[in-house]
DRENLO-9276 format. One line per field, with one value per residue (C-alpha): chain; x, z, y; residue number from 1. Coordinates in pm, 1 decimal, padded with zeros to 6 digits. Layout:
DRENLO-9276
chain c(A ...);
c1 c(X ...);
c3 c(Z ...);
c2 c(Y ...);
resi c(NUM ...);
end
This chain:
DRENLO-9276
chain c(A A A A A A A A A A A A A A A A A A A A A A A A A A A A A A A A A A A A A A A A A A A A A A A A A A A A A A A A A A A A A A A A A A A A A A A A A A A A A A A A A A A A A A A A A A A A A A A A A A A A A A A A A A A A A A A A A A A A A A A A A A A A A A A A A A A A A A A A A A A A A A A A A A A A A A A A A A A A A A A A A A A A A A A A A A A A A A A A A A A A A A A A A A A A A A A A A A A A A A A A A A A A A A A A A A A A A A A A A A A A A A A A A A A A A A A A A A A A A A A A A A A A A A A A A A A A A A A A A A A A A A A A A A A A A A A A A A A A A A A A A A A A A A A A A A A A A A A A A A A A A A A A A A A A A A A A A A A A A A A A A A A A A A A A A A A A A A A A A A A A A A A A A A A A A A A A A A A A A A A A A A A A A A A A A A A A A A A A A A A A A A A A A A A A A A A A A A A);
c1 c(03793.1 04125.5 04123.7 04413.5 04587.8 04839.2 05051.0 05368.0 05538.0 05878.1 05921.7 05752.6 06027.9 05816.0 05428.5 05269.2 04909.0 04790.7 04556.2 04263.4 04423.8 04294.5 04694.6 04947.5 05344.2 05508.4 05875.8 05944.1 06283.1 06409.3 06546.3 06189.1 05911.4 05515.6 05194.2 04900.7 04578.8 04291.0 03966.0 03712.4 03867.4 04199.6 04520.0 04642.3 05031.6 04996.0 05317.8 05686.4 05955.7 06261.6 06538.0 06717.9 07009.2 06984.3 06740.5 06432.4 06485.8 06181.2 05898.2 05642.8 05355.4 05271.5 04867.3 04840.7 05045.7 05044.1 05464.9 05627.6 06008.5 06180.2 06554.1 06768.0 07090.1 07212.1 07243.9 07016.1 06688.9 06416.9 06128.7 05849.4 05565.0 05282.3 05292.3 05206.5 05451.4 05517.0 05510.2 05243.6 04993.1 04933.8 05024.2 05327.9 05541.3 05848.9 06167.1 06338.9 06704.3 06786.0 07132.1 07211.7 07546.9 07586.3 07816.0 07622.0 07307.5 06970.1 06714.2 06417.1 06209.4 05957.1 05773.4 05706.7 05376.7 05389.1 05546.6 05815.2 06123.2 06182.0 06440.1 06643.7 06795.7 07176.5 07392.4 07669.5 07567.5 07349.1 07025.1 06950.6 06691.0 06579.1 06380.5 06353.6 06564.7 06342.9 06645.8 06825.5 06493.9 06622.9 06606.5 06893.1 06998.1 07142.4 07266.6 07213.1 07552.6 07628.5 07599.9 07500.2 07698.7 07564.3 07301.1 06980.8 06722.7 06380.8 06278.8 05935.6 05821.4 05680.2 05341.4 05529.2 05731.0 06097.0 06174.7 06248.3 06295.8 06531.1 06648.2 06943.1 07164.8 07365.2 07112.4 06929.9 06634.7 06687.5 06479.7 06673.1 06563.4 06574.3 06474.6 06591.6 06588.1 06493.5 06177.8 06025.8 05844.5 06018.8 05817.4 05644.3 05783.9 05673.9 05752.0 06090.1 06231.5 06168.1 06527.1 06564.9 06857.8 06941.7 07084.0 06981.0 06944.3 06588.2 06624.2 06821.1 06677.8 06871.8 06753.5 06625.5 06857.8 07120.2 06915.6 06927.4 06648.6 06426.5 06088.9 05993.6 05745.4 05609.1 05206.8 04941.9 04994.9 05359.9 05444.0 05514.8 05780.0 05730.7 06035.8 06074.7 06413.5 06575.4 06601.2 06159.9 06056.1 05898.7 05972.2 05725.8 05907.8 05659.3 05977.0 05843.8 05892.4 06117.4 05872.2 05968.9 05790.0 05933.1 05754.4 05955.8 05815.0 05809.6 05761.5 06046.1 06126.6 05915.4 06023.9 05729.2 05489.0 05235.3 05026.5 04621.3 04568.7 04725.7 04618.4 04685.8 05010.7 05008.8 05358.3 05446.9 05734.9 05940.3 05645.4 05436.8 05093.3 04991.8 05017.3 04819.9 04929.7 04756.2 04824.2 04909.8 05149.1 05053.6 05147.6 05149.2 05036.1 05008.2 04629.0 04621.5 04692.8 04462.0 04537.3 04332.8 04513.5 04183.8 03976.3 04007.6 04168.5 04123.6 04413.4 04546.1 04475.3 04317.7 04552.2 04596.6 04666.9 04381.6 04368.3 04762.6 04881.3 04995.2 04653.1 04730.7 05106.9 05046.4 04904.5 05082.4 05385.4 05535.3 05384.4 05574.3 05912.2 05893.9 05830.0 06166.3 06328.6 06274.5 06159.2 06332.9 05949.3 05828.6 05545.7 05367.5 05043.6 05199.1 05499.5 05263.0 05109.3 05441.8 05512.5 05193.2 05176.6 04879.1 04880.2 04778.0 05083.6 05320.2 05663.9 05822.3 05623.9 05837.8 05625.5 05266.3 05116.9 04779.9 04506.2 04218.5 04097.3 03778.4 03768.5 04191.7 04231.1 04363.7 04084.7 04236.1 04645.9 04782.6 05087.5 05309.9 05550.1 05819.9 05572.6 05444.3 05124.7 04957.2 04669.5 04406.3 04329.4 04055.8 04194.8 03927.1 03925.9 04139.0 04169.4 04372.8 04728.7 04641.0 04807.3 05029.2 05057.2 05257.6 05570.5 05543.6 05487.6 05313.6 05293.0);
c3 c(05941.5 05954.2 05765.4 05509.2 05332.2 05006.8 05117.6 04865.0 04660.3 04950.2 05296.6 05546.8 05830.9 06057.4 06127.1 06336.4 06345.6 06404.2 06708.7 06537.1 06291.4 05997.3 05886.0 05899.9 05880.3 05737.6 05666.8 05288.4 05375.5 05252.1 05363.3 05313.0 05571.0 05414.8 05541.1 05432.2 05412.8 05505.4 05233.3 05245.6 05211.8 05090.1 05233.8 04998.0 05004.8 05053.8 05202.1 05177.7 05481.3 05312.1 05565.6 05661.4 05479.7 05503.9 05563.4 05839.2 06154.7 06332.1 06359.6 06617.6 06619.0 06976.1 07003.2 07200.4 07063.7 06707.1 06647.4 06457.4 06573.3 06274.4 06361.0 06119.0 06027.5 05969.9 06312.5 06337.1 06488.3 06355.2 06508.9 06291.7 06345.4 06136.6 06091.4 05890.7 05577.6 05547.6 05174.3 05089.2 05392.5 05396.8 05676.3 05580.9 05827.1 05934.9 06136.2 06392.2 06433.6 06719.1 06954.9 06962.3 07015.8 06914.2 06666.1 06522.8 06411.7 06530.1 06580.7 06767.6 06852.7 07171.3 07276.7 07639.3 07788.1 07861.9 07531.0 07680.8 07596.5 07370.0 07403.8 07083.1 07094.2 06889.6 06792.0 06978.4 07256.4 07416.9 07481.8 07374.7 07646.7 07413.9 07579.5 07425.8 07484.6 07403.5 07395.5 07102.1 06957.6 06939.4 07115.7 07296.7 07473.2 07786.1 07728.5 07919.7 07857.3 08150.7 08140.4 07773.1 07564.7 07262.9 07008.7 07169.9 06959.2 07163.1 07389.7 07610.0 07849.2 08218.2 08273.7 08504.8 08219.4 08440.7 08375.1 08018.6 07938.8 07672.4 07500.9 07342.7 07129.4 07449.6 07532.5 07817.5 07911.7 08144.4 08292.5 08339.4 08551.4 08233.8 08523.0 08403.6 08684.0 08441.0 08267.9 08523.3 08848.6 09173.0 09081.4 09340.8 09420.4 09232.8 09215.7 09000.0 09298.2 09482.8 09429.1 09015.9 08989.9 08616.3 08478.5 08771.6 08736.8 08804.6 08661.2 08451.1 08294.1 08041.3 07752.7 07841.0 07599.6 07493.8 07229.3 07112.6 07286.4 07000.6 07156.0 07545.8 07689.6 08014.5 08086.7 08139.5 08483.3 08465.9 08750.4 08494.2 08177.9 07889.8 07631.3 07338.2 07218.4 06915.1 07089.4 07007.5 07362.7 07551.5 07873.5 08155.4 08494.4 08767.9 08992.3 09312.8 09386.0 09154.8 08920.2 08586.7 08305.1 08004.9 07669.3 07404.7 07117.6 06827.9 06585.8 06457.8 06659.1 06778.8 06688.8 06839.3 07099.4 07238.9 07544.0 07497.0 07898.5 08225.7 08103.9 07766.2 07442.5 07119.9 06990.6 06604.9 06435.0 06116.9 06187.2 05976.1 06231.5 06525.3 06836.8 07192.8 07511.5 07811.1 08200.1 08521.8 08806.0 08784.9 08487.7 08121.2 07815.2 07415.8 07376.7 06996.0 06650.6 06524.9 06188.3 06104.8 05841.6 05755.7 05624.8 05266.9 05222.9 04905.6 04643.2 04635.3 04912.2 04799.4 04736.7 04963.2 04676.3 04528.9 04161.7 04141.2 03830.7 04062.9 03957.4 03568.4 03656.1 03763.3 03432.3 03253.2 03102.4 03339.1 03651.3 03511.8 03461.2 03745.9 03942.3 03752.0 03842.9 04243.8 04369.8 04106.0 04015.7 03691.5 03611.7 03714.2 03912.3 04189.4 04232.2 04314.8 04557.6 04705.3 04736.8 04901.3 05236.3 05451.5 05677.0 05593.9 05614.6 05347.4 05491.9 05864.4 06075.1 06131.7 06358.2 06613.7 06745.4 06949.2 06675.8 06912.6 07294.7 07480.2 07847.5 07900.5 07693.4 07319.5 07123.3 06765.1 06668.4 06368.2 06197.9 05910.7 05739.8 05442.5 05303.2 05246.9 05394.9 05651.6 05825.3 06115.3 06356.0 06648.9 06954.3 07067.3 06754.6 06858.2 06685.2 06812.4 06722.6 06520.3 06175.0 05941.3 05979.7 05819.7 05749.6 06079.8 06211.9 06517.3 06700.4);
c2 c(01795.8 01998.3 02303.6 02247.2 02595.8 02538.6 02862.9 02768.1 02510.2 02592.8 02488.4 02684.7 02773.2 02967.6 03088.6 03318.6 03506.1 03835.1 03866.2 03872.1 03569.3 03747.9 03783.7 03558.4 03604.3 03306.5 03269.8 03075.5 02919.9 03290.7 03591.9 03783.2 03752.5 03712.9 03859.7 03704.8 03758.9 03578.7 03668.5 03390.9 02999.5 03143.5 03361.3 03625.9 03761.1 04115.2 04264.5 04149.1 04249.4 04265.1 04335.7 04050.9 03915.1 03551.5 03313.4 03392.0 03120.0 03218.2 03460.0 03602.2 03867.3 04005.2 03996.7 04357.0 04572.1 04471.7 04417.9 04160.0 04010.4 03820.6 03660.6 03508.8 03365.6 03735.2 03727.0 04002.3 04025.4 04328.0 04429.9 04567.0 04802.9 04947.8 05310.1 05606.7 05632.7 06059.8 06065.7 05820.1 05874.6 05454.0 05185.4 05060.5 04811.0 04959.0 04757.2 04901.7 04732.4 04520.1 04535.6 04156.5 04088.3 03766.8 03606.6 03280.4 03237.8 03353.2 03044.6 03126.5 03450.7 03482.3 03775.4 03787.6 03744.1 04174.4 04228.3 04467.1 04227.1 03959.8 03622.3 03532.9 03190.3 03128.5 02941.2 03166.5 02933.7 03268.7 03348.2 03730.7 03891.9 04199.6 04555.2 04882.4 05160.7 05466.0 05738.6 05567.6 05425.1 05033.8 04735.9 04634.2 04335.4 04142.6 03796.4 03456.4 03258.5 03014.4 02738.6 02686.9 02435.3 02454.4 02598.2 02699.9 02601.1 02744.1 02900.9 02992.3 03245.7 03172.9 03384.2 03595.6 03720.1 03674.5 03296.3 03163.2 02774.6 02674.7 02395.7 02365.6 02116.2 02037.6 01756.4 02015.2 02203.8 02482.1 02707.2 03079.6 03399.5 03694.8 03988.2 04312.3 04564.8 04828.9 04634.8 04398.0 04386.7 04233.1 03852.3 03673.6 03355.4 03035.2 02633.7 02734.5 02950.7 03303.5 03499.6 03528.6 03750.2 03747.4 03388.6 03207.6 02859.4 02715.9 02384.6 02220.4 01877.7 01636.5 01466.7 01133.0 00960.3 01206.2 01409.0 01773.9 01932.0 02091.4 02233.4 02360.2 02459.3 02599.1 02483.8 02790.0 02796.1 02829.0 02522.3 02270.1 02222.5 02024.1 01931.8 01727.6 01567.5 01446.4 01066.7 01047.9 01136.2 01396.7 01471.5 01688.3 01776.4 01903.1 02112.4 02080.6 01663.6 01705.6 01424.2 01398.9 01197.2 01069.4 00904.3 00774.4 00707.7 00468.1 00711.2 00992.7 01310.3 01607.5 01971.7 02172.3 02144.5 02365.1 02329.3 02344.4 02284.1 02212.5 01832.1 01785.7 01878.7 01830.4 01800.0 01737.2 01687.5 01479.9 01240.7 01463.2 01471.9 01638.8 01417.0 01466.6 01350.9 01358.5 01330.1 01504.6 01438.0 01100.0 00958.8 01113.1 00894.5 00957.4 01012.4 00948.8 01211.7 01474.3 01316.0 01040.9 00848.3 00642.0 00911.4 00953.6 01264.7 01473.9 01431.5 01790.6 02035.6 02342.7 02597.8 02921.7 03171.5 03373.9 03351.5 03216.5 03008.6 02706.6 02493.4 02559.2 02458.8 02135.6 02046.4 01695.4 01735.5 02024.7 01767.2 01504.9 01666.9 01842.5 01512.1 01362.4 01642.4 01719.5 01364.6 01130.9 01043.7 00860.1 00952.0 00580.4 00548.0 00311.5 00564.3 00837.5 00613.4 00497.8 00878.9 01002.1 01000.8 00897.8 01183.6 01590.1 01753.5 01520.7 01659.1 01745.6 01991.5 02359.3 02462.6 02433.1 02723.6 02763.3 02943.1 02949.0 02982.4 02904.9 02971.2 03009.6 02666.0 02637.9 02459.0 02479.5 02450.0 02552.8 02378.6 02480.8 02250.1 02161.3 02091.7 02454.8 02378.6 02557.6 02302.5 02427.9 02101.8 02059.4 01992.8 01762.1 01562.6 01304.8 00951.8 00656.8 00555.0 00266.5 00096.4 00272.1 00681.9 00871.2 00656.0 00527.9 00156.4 00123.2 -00211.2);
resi c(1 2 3 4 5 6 7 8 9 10 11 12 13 14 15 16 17 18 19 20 21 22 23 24 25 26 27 28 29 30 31 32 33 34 35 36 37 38 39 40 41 42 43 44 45 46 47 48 49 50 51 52 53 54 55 56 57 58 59 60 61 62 63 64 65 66 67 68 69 70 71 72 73 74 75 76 77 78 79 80 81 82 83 84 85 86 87 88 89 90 91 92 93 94 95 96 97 98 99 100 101 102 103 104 105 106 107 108 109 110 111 112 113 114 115 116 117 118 119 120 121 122 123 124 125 126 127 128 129 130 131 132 133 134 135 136 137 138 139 140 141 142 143 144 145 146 147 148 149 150 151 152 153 154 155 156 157 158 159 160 161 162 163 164 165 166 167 168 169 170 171 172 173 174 175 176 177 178 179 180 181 182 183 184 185 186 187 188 189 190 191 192 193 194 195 196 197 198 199 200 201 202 203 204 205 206 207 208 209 210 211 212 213 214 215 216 217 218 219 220 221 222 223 224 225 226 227 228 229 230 231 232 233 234 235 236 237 238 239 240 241 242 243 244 245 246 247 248 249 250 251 252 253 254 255 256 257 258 259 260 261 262 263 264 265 266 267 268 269 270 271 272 273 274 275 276 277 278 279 280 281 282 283 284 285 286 287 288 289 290 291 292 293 294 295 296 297 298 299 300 301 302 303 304 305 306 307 308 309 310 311 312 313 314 315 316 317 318 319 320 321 322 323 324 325 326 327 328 329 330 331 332 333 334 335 336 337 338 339 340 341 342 343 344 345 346 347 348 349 350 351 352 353 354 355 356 357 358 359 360 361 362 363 364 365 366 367 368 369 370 371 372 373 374 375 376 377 378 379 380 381 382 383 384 385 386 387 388 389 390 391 392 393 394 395);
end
């Protein structure tokens, strides 16, 4: 059984855990970033990062060296660290400011595999390639322009910390070259090409029907792409034939994958449940959900707050005007049914990250939603597509 967290009655944007995934930084569709705290069954809030102006886009915590990158539509990017406050003596989490040099948006945040740079995708139709500059004490940046068309919506690092894959509301997936003379090591040569001056061109892969491209990502190795599009497919392009792969779906768009293997993805999106596919060069396939809709599932997740007045909230009359009020709801039996989905998560999934490893693969995802849930999934516990999930109809 999933492990299903309650974080907030808002949307989740954006998720990501500390190494040890004892903490967890969320953004709530606002302008503040959250750190949790894990204590038993529940997470705690214990520390606000108020810096940003508007709303936080995205959000990642590097596992060695213990920073946090937030971007938002400030078009400003901070990078926070946990240091020794002079007056009080405690920990506190202090940002340092970001050069970024774009004009639009941020939308997306990745650390690098080293953790020496950082890419921020925009809607300035730029990607932002981010390294420290230890004279002025701030992160500055290079940016990847050509050929973008359009607002990049993610991005992911190759293993060998030079090439970046993006996709971007032009209808593309690219793979770039981000070397920076200053940061990286000359790179050995791989399937994506052996001279990776910056903004070289690797690949360049469209949508298979003309969708924005919303999630990429490279496999463990590095030597093979995965992307998912706004037309319900997902594509996987292996560079060297070149052999690319597409599924399209039935079922409503993806907006996040992750790899758990060189074998296997699990992707999730407006469809509201985790979905696995499975292959190699051969042939991919869509293995099945980690959601199964037929097991009875309990009729309010437990909440994630310690000791929080959301339980005594929900009580009858407020439940019932509220209901009137956000979702148009009377306060019938058969409307709540109508209303409540079959799956965990009961709005779009933000955003899938890997939560735990076992021998180099990822054997537990996390996912984070509108739906203000936060929801811990097996990768092995797959269960076949069958009947009516989610909204969905499968024949």
């Amino acid at each position: 059984m999933p492990e299903v967290f309650t974080l907030a009655q808002t949307p989740i944007t954006s998720h990501s855990f500390s190494a040890d995934r004892s903490q967890l930084a969320v953004s709530l569709n606002s302008n503040d970033a959250q750190i949790f705290t894990r204590q038993g069954a529940e997470w705690v809030h214990t520390v606000t990062l108020s810096e940003h102006d508007k709303l936080i886009t995205s959000i990642d915590w590097a596992p060695n060296s213990n920073r946090i990158v937030t971007c938002s539509q400030d078009r400003n990017a901070y990078v926070w660290q946990e240091q020794i406050d002079s007056e009080t003596g405690k920990l506190v989490w202090k940002p340092t400011l970001v050069l970024l040099r774009i004009n639009r948006a941020a939308t997306y945040v990745k650390w690098s595999p080293k953790e020496d740079k950082f890419a921020v995708a925009s809607g300035a139709r730029a990607i932002a390639i981010c390294s420290f500059d230890p004279e002025n004490n701030w992160w500055v940046s290079k940016l990847l322009k050509k050929p973008i068309r359009s607002t990049v919506l993610s991005v992911d690092w190759h293993p060998n910390n030079v090439l970046l894959a993006a996709g971007s509301a032009d209808m593309k997936a690219r793979v770039f070259s981000a070397y920076i003379k200053e940061v990286d090591d000359r790179p050995a040569p791989t399937v994506w090409g052996s001279k990776l001056p910056f903004n070289t061109i690797c690949g360049e892969y469209a949508s298979p029907a003309g969708g924005w491209v919303h999630t990429v990502g490279f496999s463990p190795s590095g030597d093979v792409l995965a992307f998912a599009s706004h037309d319900s497919s997902i594509s996987i392009v292996y560079p060297s034939g070149p052999v690319i792969h597409n599924i399209r779906m039935p079922s409503l768009p993806l907006v996040s994958l992750v790899w758990c293997s060189e074998d296997t993805i699990v992707a999730a999106g407006h469809d509201c449940r985790p979905l696995v596919f499975t292959g190699s060069e051969g042939g991919w396939q869509e293995a099945g959900t980690l959601d199964d809709a037929t097991s009875p599932k309990s009729p309010e997740s437990r909440s994630g707050f310690g000791g929080s007045s959301v339980g005594r909230l929900k009580a009858g009359a407020f439940a019932t005007f509220r209901d009137a009020d956000s979702r148009g709801q009377s306060n019938s039996a058969s409307a709540s049914a109508d209303t409540k989905l079959l799956t965990t998560h009961q709005n779009t999934i933000t955003n899938v990250r890997p939560y735990e490893y076992s021998g180099g693969n990822v054997t537990k995802v996390s996912t984070s939603g509108v739906d203000g849930m936060l929801v811990i999934w097996e990768v092995n516990a797959v269960t076949a597509l069958t009947g009516r999930l989610g909204g969905a109809h499968l024949k």
